[in-house]
VEXSETOR-173804 format. One record per residue (C-alpha): residue in three letters; y, z, x negated. Coordinates in Angstrom, 1 decimal. Last residue first. Example, Ala and Ser with C-alpha at 12.3 -4.5 7.8 and 13.67 -1.06 7.14 Angstrom:
REM residues 2
(site 'Ser'; (-1.1; 7.1; -13.7));
(site 'Ala'; (-4.5; 7.8; -12.3));
This chain:
REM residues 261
(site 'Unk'; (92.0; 6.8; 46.9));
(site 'Unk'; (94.7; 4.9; 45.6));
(site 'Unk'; (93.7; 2.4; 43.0));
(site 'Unk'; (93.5; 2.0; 38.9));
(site 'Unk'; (91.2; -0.3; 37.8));
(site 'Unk'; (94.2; -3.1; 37.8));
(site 'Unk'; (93.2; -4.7; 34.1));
(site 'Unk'; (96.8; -4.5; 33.0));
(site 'Unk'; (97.4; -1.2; 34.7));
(site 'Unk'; (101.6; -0.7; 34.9));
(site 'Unk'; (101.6; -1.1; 39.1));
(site 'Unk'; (98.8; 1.2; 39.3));
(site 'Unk'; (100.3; 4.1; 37.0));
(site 'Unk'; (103.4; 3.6; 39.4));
(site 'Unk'; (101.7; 4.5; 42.6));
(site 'Unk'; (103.6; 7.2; 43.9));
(site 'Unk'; (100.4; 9.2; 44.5));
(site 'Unk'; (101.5; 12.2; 43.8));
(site 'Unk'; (99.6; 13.4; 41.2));
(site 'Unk'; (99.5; 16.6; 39.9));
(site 'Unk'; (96.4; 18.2; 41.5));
(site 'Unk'; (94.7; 14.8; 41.3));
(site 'Unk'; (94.9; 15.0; 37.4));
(site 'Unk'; (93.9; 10.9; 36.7));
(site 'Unk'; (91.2; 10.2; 34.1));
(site 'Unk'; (92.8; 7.3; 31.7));
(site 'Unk'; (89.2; 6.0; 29.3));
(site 'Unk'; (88.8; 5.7; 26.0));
(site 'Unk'; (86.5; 8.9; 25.7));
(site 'Unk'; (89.4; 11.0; 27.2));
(site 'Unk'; (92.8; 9.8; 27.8));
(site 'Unk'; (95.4; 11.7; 30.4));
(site 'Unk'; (97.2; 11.3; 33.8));
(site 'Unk'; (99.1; 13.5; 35.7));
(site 'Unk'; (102.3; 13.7; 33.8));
(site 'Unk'; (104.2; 13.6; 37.0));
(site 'Unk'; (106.2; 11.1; 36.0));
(site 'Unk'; (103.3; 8.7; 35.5));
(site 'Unk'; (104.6; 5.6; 32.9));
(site 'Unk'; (103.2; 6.8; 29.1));
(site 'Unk'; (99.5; 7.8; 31.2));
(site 'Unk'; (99.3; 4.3; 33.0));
(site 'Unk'; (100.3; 2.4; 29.6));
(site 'Unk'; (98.0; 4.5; 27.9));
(site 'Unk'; (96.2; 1.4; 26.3));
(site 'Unk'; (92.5; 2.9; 27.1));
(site 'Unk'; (91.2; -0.8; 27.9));
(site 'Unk'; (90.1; 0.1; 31.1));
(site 'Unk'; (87.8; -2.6; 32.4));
(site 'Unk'; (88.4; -5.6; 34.7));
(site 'Unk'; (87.7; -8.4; 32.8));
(site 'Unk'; (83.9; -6.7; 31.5));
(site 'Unk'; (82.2; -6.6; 28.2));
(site 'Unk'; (84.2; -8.4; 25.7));
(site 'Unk'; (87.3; -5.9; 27.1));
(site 'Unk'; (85.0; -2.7; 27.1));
(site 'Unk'; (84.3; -3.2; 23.4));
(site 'Unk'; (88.6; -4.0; 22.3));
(site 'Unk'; (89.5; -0.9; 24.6));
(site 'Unk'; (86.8; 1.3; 23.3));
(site 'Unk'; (83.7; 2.1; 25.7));
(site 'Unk'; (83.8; 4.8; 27.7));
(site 'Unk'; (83.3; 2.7; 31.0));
(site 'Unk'; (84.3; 4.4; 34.0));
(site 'Unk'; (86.3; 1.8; 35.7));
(site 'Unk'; (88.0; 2.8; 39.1));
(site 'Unk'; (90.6; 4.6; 38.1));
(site 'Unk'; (92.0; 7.3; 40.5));
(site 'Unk'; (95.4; 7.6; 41.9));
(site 'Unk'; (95.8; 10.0; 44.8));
(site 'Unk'; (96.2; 9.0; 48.7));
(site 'Unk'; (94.1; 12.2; 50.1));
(site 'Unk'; (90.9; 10.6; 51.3));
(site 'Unk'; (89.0; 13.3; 49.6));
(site 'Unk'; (86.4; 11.7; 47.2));
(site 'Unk'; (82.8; 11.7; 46.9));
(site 'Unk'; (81.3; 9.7; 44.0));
(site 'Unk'; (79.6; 6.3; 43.4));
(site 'Unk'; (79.2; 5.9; 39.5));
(site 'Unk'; (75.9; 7.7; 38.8));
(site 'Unk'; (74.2; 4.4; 37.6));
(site 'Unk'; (71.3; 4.4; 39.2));
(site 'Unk'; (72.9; 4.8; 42.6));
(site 'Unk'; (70.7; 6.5; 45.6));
(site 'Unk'; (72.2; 9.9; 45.8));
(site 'Unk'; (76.2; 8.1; 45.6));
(site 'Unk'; (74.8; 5.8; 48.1));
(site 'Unk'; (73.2; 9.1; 50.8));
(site 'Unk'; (76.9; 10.9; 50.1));
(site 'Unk'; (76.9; 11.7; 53.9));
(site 'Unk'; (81.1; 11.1; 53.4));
(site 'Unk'; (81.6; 9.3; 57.1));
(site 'Unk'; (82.3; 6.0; 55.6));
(site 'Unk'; (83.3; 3.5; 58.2));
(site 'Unk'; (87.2; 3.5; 57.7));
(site 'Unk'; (86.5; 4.1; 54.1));
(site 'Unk'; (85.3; 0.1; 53.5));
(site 'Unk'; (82.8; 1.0; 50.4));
(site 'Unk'; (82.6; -2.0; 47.6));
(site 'Unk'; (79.6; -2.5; 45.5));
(site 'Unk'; (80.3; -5.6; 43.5));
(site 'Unk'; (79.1; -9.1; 42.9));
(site 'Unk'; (82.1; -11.2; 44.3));
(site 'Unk'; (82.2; -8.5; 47.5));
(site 'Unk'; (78.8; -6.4; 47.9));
(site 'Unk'; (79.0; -4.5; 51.3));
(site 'Unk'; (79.0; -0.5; 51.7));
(site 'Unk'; (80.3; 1.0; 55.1));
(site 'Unk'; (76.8; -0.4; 57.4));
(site 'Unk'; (76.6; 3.2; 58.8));
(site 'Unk'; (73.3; 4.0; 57.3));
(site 'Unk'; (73.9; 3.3; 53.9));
(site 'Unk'; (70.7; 3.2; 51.8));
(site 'Unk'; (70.7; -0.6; 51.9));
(site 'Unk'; (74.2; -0.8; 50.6));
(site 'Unk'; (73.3; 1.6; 47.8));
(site 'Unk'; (70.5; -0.8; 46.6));
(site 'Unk'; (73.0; -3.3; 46.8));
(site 'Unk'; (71.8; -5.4; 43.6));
(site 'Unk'; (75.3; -5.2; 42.1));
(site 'Unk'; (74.4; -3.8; 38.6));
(site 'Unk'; (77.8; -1.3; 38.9));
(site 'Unk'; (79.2; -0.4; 35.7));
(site 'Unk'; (78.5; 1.7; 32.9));
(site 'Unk'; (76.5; -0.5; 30.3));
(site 'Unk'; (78.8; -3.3; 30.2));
(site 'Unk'; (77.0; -6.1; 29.0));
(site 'Unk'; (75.6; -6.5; 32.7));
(site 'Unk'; (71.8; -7.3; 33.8));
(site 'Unk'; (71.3; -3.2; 33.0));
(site 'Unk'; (69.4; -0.9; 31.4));
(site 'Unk'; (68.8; -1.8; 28.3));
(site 'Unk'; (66.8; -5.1; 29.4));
(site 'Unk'; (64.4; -3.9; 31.8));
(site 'Unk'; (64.1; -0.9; 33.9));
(site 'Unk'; (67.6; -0.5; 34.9));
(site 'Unk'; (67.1; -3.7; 37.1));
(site 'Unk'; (64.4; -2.3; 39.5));
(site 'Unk'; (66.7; 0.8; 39.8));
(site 'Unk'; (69.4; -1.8; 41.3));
(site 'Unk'; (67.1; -3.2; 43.7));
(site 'Unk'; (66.9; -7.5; 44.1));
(site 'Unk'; (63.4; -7.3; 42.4));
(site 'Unk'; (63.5; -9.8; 39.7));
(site 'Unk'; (65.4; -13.1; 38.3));
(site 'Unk'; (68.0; -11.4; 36.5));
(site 'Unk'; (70.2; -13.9; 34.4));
(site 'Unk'; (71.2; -12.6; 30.7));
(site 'Unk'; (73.3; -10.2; 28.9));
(site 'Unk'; (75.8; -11.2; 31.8));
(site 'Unk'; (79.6; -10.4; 32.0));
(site 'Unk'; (81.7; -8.2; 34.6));
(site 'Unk'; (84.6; -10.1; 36.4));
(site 'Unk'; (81.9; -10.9; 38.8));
(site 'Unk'; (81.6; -7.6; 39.9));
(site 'Unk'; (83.9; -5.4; 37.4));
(site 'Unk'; (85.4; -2.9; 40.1));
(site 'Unk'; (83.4; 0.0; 39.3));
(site 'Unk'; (83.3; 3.4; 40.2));
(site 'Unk'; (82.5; 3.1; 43.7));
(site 'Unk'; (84.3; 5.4; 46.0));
(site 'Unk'; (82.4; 7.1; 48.8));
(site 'Unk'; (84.3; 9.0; 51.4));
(site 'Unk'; (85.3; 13.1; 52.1));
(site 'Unk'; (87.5; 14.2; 55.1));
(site 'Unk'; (88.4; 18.1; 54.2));
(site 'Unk'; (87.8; 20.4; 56.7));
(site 'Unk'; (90.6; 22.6; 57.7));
(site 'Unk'; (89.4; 26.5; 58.0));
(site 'Unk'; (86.7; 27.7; 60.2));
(site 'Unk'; (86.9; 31.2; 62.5));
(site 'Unk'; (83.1; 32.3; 63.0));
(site 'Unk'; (81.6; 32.6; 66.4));
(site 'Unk'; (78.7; 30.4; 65.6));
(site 'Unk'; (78.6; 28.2; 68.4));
(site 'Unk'; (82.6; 28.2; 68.1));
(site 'Unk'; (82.0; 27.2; 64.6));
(site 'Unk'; (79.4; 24.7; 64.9));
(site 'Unk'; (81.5; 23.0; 67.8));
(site 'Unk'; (84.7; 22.9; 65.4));
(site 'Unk'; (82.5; 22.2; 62.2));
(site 'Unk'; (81.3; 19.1; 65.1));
(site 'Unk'; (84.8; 18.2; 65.8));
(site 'Unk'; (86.3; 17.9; 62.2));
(site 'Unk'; (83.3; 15.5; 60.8));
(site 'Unk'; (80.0; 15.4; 61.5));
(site 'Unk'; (79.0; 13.3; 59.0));
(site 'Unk'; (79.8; 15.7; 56.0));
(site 'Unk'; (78.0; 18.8; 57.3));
(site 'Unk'; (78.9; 21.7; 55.2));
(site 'Unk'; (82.0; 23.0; 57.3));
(site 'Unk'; (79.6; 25.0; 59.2));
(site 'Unk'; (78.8; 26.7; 55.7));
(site 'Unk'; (75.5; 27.6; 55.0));
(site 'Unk'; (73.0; 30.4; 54.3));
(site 'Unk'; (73.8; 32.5; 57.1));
(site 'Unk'; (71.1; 32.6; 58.4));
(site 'Unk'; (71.7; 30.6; 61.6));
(site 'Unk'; (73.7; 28.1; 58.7));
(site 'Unk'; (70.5; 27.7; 57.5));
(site 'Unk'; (68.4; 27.1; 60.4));
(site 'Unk'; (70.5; 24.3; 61.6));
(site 'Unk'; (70.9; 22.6; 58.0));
(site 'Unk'; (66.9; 23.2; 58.4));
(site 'Unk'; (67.2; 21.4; 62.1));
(site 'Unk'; (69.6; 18.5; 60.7));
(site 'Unk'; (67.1; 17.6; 57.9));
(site 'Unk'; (66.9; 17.5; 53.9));
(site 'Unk'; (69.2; 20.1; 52.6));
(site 'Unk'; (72.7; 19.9; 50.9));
(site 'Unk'; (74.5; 18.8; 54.1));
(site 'Unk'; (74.7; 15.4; 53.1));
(site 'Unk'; (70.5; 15.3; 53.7));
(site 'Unk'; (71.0; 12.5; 56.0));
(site 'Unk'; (68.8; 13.5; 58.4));
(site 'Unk'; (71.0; 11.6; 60.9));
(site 'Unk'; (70.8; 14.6; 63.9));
(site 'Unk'; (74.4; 14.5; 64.5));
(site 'Unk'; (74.7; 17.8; 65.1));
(site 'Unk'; (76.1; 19.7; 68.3));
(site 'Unk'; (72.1; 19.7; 69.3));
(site 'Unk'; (70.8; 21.3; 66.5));
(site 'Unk'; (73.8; 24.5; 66.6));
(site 'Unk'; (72.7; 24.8; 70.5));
(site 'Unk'; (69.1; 25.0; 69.5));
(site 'Unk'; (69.7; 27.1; 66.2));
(site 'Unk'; (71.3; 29.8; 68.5));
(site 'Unk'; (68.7; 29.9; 71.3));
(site 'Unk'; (66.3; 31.1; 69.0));
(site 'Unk'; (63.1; 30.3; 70.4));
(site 'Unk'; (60.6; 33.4; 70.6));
(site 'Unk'; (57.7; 33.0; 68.5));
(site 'Unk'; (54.2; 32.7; 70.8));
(site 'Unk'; (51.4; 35.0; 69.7));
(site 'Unk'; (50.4; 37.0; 72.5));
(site 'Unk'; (51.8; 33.8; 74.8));
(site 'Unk'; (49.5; 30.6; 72.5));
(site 'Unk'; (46.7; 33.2; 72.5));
(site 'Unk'; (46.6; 33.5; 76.2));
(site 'Unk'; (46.7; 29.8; 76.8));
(site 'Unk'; (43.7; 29.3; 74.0));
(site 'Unk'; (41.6; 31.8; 75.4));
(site 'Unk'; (41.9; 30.7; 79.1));
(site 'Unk'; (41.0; 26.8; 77.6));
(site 'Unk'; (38.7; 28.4; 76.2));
(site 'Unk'; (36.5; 30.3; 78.9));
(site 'Unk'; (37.1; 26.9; 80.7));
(site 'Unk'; (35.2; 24.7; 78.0));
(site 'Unk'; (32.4; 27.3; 77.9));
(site 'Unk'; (32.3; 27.1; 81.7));
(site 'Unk'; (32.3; 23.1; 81.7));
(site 'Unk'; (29.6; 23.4; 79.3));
(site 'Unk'; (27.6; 25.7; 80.9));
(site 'Unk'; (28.0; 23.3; 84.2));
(site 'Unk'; (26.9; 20.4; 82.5));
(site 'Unk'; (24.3; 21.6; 80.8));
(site 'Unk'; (22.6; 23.1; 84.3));
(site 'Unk'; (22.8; 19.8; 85.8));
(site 'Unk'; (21.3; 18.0; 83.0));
(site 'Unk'; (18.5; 21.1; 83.0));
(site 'Unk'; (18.0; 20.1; 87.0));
């Protein structure tokens, strides 16, 4: 009889609470906003953090309050600002198409200090010996650290260096996050001349140190026609508001680190 009578207090304590618990979760229930739902489900939900913020549902929130752009989500491309836009009510401009570029096209043109025999992670290797496996300082290690980060399978190692195949990139910047070294960088796809190499080293330094480096000789910068390239710290930086992209600079490179982006 008291196992009997247990039971059934229990079971009416347990009921009582249940009723509590449902009528605190509606006195105290936030009400969904129907706007960040239909701006999370037009994104890509990658939680690639390309956006400036770590998830699809903050970028969401954010751009709900106001504090973002719909043209801020990299992966998404043309149709999904469109979608965000329209969601939003807001009129949105053209959005530009960014892609990784990899600052560095020594590979196996770039020489050894000495053989690496550890962890096959780029940040592993900048740990030890100066920084890098390389004698050049500046370029890519070539442990395809980056490639793992890449979700979309656009960044491969060809002869020993980091190369990104635009078609597939979708501009989430997650490699140029994850490099080391700092030389992956967002780019517009817009046909302009840009040099590859980023050493600063002089021209007689960088050449003992990588094949393919800029030597600084000028020969790219004496040959534009639009004046759109110039020398700082040993190195030709290209002006893409004046070039053109005739591709003359990249005919007259000796050590071809200059490419159209």
């Amino acid at each position: 009889m008291n196992i009997f009578f247990a039971i059934v207090v229990l079971g009416c304590v347990g009921l009582l609470t249940g009723l509590l618990l449902a009528f605190a979760s509606r006195l105290f229930a936030v009400p969904e906003d129907t706007v960040v739902k239909e701006l999370l489900e037009a994104l890509p939900g990658m939680n690639c953090g390309g956006c400036g913020v770590a998830t699809c549902a903050a970028f969401a929130a954010a751009l709900r309050g106001g504090r973002a752009e719909a043209g801020g989500c990299p992966v998404g491309g043309a149709e999904v600002t469109e979608r965000l836009g329209a969601i939003l009510g807001v009129q949105i401009g053209k959005n530009t198409r960014l892609t990784a570029l990899v600052r560095c096209s020594g590979g196996l043109r770039a020489y050894n200090k000495y053989a690496y025999e550890g962890l096959t992670d780029c940040h592993a290797a900048m740990r030890i010996g100066g920084g890098s496996p390389k004698e050049c300082p500046y370029g890519c290690i070539g442990l395809g650290t980056c490639v793992a980060s890449c979700p979309w399978g656009a960044i491969s190692l060809i002869d020993g260096v980091a190369v990104v195949d635009q078609a597939k990139c979708v501009g989430c910047s997650m490699c140029e996050r994850e490099c080391p070294k700092g030389i992956i960088v967002m780019k517009e796809t817009v046909g302009k001349a840009i040099n590859r190499c980023c050493s600063e080293a002089p021209g007689a330094v960088a050449r003992k140190q990588c094949a393919a480096a800029c030597l600084g000789c000028r020969l790219c910068a004496k040959n534009c026609p639009h004046q759109a390239i110039a020398m700082e710290n040993n190195l030709a930086l290209v002006d893409p508001a004046k070039c053109k992209g005739c591709g003359l600079c990249i005919s007259k490179c000796p050590a071809n680190s200059l490419v159209l982006s």
